[in-house]
TIBA-300320 format. One line per 10 residues: number of its first residue (from 1); their letters; for each residue x, z, y of C-alpha. Coordinates in Angstrom, 3 decimals, m for minus. Example, Ala and Ser with C-alpha at 12.3 -4.5 7.8 and 13.67 -1.06 7.14 Angstrom:
<pazas>
1> AS> 12.300 7.800 m4.500 ~ 13.670 7.140 m1.060
</pazas>
This chain:
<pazas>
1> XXXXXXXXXX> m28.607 8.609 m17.253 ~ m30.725 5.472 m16.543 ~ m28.869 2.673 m16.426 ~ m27.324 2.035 m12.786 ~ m25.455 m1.046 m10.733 ~ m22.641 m0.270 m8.722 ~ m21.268 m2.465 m5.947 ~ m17.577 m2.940 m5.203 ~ m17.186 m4.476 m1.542 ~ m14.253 m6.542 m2.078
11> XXXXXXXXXX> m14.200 m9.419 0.359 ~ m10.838 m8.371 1.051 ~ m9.455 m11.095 m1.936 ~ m9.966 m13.584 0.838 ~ m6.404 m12.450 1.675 ~ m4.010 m12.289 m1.404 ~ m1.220 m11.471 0.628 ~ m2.067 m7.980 2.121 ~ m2.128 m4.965 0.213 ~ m6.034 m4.493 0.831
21> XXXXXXXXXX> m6.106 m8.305 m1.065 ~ m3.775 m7.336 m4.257 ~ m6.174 m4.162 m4.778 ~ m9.192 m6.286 m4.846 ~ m7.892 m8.862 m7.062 ~ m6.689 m5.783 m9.094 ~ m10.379 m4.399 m8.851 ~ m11.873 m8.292 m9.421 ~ m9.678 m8.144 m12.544 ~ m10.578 m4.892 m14.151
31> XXXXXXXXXX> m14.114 m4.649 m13.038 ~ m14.990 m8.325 m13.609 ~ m14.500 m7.459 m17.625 ~ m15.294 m3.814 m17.562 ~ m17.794 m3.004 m20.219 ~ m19.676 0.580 m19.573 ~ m23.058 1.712 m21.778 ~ m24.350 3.343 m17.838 ~ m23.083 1.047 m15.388 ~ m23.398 m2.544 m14.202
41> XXXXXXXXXX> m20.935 m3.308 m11.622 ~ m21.867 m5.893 m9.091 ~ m18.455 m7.595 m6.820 ~ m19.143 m8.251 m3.539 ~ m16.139 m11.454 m2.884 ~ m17.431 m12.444 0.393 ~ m20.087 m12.120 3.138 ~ m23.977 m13.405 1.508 ~ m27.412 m11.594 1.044 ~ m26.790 m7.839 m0.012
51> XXXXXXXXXX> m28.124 m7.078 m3.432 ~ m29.891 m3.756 m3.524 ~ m27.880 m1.305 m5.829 ~ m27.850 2.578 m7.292 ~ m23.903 2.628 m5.270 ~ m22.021 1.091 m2.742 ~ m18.379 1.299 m2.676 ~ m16.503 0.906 0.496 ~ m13.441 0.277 m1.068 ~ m11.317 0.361 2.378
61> XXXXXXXXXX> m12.220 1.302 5.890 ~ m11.683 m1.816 7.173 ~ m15.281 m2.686 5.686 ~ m17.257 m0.642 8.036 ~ m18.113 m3.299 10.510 ~ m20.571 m4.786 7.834 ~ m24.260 m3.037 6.910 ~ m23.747 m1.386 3.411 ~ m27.015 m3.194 2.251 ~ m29.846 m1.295 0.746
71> XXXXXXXXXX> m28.249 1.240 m1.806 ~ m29.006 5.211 m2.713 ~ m25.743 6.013 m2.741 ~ m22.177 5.764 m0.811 ~ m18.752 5.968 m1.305 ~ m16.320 5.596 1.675 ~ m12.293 4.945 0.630 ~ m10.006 5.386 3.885 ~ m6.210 3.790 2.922 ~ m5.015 5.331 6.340
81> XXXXXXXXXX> m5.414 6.297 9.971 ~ m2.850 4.392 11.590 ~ m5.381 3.095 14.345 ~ m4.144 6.395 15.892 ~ m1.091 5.146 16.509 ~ m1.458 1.884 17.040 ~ m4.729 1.383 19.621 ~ m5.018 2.173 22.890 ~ m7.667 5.236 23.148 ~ m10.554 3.404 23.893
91> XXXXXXXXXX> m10.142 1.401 20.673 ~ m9.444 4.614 18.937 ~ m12.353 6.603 20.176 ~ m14.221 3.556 18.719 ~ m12.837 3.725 14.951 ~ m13.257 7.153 14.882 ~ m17.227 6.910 16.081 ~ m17.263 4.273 13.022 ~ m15.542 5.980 10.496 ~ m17.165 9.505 11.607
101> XXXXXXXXXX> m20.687 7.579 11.160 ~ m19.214 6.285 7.586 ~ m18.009 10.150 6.346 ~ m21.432 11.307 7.424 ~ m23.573 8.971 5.586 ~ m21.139 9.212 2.104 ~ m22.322 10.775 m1.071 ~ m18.153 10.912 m1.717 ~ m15.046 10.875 0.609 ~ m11.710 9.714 m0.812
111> XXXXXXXXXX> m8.310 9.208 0.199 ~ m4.842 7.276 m1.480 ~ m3.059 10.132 m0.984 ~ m3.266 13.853 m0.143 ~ m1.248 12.922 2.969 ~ m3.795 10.915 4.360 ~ m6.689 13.540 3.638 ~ m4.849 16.294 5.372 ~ m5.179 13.557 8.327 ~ m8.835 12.402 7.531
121> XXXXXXXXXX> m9.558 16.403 7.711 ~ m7.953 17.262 10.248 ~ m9.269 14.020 12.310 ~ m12.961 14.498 11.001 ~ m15.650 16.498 10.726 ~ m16.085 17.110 7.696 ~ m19.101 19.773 7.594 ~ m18.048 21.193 3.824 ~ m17.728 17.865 2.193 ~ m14.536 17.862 0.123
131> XXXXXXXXXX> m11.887 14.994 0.566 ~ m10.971 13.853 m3.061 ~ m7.138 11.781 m3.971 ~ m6.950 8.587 m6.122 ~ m4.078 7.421 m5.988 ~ m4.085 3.642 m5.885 ~ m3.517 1.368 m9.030 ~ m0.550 m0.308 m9.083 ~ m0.239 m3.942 m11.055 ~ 2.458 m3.955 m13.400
141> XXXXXXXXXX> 4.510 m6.987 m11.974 ~ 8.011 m6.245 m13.463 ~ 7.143 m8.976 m16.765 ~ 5.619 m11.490 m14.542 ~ 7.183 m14.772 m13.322 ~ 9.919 m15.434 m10.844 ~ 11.196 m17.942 m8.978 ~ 14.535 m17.585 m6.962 ~ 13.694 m17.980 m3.328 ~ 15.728 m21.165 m1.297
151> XXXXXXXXXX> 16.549 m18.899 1.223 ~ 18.699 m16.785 m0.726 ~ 22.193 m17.087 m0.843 ~ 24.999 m16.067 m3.446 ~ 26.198 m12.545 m2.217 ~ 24.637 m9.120 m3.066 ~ 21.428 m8.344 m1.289 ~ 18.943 m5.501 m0.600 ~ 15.208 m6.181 0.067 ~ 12.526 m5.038 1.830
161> XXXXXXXXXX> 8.882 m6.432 2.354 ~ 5.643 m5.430 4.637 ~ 3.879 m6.776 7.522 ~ 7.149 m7.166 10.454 ~ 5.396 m4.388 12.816 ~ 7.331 m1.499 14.508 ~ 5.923 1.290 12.020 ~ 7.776 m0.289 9.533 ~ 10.820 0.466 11.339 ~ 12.430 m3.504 10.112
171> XXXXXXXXXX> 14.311 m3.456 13.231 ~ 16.582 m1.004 12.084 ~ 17.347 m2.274 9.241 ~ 18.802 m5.015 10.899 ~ 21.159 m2.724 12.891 ~ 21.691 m0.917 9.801 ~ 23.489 m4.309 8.709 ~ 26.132 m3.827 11.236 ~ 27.725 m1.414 8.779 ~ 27.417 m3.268 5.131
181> XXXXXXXXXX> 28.859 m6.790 5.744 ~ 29.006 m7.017 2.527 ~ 25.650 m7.144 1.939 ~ 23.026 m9.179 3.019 ~ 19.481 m8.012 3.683 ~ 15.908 m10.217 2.807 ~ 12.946 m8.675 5.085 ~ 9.836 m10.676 3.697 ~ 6.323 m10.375 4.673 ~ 3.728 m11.371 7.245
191> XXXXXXXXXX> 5.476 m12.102 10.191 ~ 2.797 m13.431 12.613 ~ 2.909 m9.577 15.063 ~ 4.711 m9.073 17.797 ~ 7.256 m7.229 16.763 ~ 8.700 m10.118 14.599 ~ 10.194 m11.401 17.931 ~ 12.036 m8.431 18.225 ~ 13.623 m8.436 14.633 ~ 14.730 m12.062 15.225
201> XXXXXXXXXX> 16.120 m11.245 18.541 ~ 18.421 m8.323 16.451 ~ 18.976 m10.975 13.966 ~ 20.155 m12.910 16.342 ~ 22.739 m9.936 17.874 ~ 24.050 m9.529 14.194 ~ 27.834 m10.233 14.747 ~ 27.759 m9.873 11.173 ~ 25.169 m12.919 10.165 ~ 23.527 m10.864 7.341
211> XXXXXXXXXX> 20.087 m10.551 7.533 ~ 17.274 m12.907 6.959 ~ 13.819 m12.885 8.308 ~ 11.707 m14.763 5.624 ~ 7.928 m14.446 6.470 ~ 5.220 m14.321 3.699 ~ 6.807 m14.965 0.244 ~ 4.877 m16.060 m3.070 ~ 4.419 m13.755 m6.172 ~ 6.660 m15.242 m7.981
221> XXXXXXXXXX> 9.345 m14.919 m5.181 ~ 8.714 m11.533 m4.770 ~ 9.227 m10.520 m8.259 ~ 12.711 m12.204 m8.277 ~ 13.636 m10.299 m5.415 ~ 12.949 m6.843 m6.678 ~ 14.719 m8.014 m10.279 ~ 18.071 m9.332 m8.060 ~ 17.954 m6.974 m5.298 ~ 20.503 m3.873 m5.074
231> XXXXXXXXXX> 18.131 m1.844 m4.001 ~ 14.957 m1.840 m2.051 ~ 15.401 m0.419 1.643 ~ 11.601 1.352 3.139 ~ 12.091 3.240 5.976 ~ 8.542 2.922 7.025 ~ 6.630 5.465 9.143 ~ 3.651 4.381 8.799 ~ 1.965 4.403 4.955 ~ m0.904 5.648 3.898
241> XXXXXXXXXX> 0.529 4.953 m0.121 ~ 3.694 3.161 0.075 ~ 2.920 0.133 m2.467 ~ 6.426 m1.663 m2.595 ~ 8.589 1.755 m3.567 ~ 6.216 1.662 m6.419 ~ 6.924 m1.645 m7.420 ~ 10.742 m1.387 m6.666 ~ 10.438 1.093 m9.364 ~ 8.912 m1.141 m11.984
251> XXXXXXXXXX> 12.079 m2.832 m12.080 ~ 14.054 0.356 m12.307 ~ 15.637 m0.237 m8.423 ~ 16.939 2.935 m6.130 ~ 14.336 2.709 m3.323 ~ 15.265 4.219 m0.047 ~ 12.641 5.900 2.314 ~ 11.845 7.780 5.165 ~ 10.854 11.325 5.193 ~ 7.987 10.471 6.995
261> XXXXXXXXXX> 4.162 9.963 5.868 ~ 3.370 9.517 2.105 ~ 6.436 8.203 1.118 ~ 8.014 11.371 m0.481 ~ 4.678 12.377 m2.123 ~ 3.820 8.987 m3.746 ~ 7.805 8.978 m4.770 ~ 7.994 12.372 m6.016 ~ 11.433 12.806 m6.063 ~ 12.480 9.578 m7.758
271> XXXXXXXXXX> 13.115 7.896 m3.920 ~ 16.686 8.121 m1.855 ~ 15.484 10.021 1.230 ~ 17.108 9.148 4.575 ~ 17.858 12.101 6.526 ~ 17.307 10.477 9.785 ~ 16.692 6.899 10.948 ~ 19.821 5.935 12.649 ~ 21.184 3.117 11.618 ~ 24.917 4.368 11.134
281> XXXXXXXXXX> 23.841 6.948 9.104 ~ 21.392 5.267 7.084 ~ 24.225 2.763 6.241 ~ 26.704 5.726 5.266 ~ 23.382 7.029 3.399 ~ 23.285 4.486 1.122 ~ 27.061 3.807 0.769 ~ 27.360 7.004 m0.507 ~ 24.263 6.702 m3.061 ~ 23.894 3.487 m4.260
291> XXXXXXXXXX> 26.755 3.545 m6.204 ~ 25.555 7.161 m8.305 ~ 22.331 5.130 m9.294 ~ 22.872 5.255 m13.329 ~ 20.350 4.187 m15.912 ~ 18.754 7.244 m16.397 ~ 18.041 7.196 m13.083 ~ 16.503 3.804 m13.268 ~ 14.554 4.952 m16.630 ~ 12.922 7.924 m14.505
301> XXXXXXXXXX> 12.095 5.277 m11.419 ~ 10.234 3.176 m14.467 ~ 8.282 5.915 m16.019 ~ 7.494 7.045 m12.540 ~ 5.724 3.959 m11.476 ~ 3.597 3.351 m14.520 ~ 2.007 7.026 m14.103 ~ 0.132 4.098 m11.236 ~ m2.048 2.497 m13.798 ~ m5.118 0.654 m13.194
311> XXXXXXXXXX> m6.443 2.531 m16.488 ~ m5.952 5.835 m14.819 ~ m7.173 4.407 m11.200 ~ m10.076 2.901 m12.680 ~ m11.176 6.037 m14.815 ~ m11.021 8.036 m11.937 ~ m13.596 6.303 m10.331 ~ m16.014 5.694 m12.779 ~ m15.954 9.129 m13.448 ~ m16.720 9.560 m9.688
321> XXXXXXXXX> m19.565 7.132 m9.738 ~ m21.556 8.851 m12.602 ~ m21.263 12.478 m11.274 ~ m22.940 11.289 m7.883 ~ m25.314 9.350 m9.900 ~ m26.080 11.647 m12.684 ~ m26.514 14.439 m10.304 ~ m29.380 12.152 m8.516 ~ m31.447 11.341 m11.644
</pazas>
């Protein structure tokens, strides 16, 4: 094979914060020093003129607003669907005209998870072309540095982290606090939606005076809350991968989850599964668990997350890239 260039659209680093941001720092990182005898990969960091290449990577769905550029070749990633949910139909017979467009015109169709391709294929026309699973890279973060967050105080704590939006189901969490007053409970991430009013107003309600809303945390915060943390509570509904029970488990923390989404694929037994969402009985959930968390438990949640490796992420679609390539020569 001739020598080709490969484009990662990236412009997503412009916000570190978000999950779509860590990947492409992740993929800045990796790529940025990759050395390959076929391919030269080209990152695309922000909006400037398009550089004509063999490949163009899509490397969310979120991209699809902006012209691919002049390239042979096309490969669309989708993280999730959860415009379905969230818009109003007009809005979601729009993304789905965009995204249909994008699956048409791609030499290669993949998902984070074979939850969301069930959805992409059952949302989509599809006309023969096969969905394919890479499951996202996950940055090691368990050896990095922490700093101990002001907000926190000096009693036992569980933690959980995500954009404060009803999917992610925060609200009961807060309720759930009603019921471990011995505990107090850190819900960090971006707080600008809606919903956050909502989770203050429960905070507020909390006869108990156990539960923090913290907004956006740094890196180095975050880390020291999964280290000091009793456990990391995700009842989420709506994940196309579930990145924070991955990271939970770097540190060897019992992660608690819905059964709902991707969660208990991406966990794969290695999660605490919440038999239904009601606060009581989530509390009495993990009243009766936490304590039967042992080591060996914590060893398994370890080995667990590092099967997430960039190495293996990265492989994957390199691999990808040279059979649609290779097939074209």
């Amino acid at each position: 094979m001739n020598r080709k260039t490969v484009l990662l659209d990236i412009r997503e680093i412009a916000n570190p914060t978000s999950g779509f941001g860590q990947i492409c720092k992740n993929y800045a990182e990796w790529y940025g020093s990759m050395s390959d005898p076929q391919l030269d990969f080209v990152l695309l960091t922000e909006p400037r003129l398009l550089p004509e290449v063999d490949l163009w990577h899509a490397t969310n769905q979120q991209q699809l607003k902006h012209r691919h550029g002049r390239c042979r070749h096309f490969v669309l990633t989708i993280h999730d669907l959860n415009y379905l949910t969230e818009k109003n139909w007009l809005r979601q017979m729009k993304h789905n005209f965009i995204l249909q467009h994008a699956i048409n015109k791609a030499d290669a169709v993949v998902t984070i998870s074979n939850y969301v391709a069930r959805q992409v294929e059952h949302q989509f026309r599809m006309n023969g072309k096969p969905v394919r699973v890479v499951y996202n890279g996950v940055e090691d973060i368990s050896r990095q540095a922490e700093s101990r967050p002001a907000f926190v105080g000096d009693r036992p704590f569980f933690f959980t982290i995500g954009q404060i939006r009803k999917k992610k189901n925060q609200h009961l969490l807060v309720d759930m606090m009603r019921h471990l007053p011995d505990f107090d409970l850190y819900i960090s991430g971006d707080d600008h939606f809606a919903h956050a009013a909502t989770v203050r107003r429960r905070i507020a309600d909390l006869p108990t005076a156990n539960a923090c809303l913290t907004g956006k945390i740094t890196a180095e915060e975050k880390v020291w809350l999964y280290r000091h943390c009793q456990a990391l509570l995700f009842p989420s509904v709506g994940e196309g991968f579930g990145l924070p029970a991955i990271e939970a488990m770097q540190f060897g923390k019992p992660v608690f989850i819905a059964n709902a989404t991707c969660l208990p694929e991406i966990c794969d037994g290695h999660a605490l599964v919440w038999p239904d969402l009601n606060p009581a009985s989530m509390a009495a959930f993990v009243k009766t668990r936490l304590p039967l968390f042992d080591d060996i438990m914590a060893q398994a949640c370890k080995d667990h997350a590092a099967t997430f490796s960039y190495q293996r992420h990265t492989d994957a679609y390199i691999q990808l890239y040279k059979q649609i390539l290779m097939s074209c020569d």
